[in-house]
N, C-alpha and C positions, 0 to 999 in steps of 0.2 A: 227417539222419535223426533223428527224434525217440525219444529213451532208450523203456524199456518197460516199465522199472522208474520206482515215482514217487515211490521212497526220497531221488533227487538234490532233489527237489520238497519234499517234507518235511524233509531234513535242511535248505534254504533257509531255510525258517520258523523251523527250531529248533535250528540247528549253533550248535556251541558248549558248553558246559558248564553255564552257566544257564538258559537258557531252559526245560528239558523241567524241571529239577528248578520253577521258578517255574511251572510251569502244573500236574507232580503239585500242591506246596500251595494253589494256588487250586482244585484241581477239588475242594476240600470245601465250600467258598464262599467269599465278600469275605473280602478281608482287609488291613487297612491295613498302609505300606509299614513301617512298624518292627518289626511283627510279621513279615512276609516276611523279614524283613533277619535275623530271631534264626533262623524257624527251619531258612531256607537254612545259616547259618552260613559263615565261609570266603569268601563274595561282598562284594566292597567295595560302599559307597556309592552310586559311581560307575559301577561295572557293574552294578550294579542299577536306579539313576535309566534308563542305556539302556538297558537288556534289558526292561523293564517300556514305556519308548518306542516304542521297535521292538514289542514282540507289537501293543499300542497300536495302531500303524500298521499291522500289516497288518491288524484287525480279530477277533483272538484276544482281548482285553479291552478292558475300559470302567474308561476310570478315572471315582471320583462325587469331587468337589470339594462338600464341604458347606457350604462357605462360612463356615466359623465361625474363630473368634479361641480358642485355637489352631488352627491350621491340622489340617484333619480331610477325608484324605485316602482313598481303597480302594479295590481294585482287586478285577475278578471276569469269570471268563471268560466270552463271548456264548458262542453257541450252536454259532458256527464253533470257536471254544477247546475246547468240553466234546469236540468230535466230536476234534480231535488229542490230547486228555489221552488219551482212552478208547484212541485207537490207541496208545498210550505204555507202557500196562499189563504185555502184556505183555512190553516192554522189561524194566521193572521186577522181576518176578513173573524171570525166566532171570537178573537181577543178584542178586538173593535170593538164587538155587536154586544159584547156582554163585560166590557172594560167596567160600566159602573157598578155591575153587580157584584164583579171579583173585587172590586177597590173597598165597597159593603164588609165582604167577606172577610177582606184581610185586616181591614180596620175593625173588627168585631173578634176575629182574632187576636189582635193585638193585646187589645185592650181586655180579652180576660186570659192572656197570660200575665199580665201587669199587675 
């Protein structure tokens, strides 16, 4: 029997901790990969070279290779990408609105695993 909900479908694409945040800063436009790397922050290297592969592959962005000496790289969402950023929103916009009650929560957490 096929699920009803297409959140398992979605979270597919974009499970995980980087992904949704790399497609928020691409959905303002291209952006080459050193700048993604400052202003994700906290993302290594290496989960970023894959997590930029993978959207890649499923067709969420286009990497442009401009062929130049230094290497001059950027990435930017198609049109399949803009449509999951948008649904992403208001993800966003409830982590805003209730940032200090999850910040409560985690901090309360913390401290009575300690």
């Amino acid at each position: 029997m096929e699920n009803i909900c297409g959140l398992d479908v979605a979270l597919g694409v974009v499970g995980g901790k980087w992904k949704p945040l790399i497609l928020f800063h691409l959905n303002g436009g291209p952006c080459r990969f050193g700048e993604l790397k400052r202003r994700i922050g906290g993302i290594s290297e290496k989960m970023l070279i894959q997590s930029l592969r993978e959207l890649t592959d499923d067709g969420m962005l286009t990497r442009r290779d401009y062929k130049e000496v230094p290497p001059r790289v950027d990435y930017e969402l198609t049109a399949f990408g803009h449509s999951l950023a948008r649904a992403l929103v208001p993800l966003c916009e409830w982590g805003n609105q209730n940032r200090r009650r999850i910040d409560q929560m985690l901090a309360k957490g913390a401290a009575l695993s300690s």
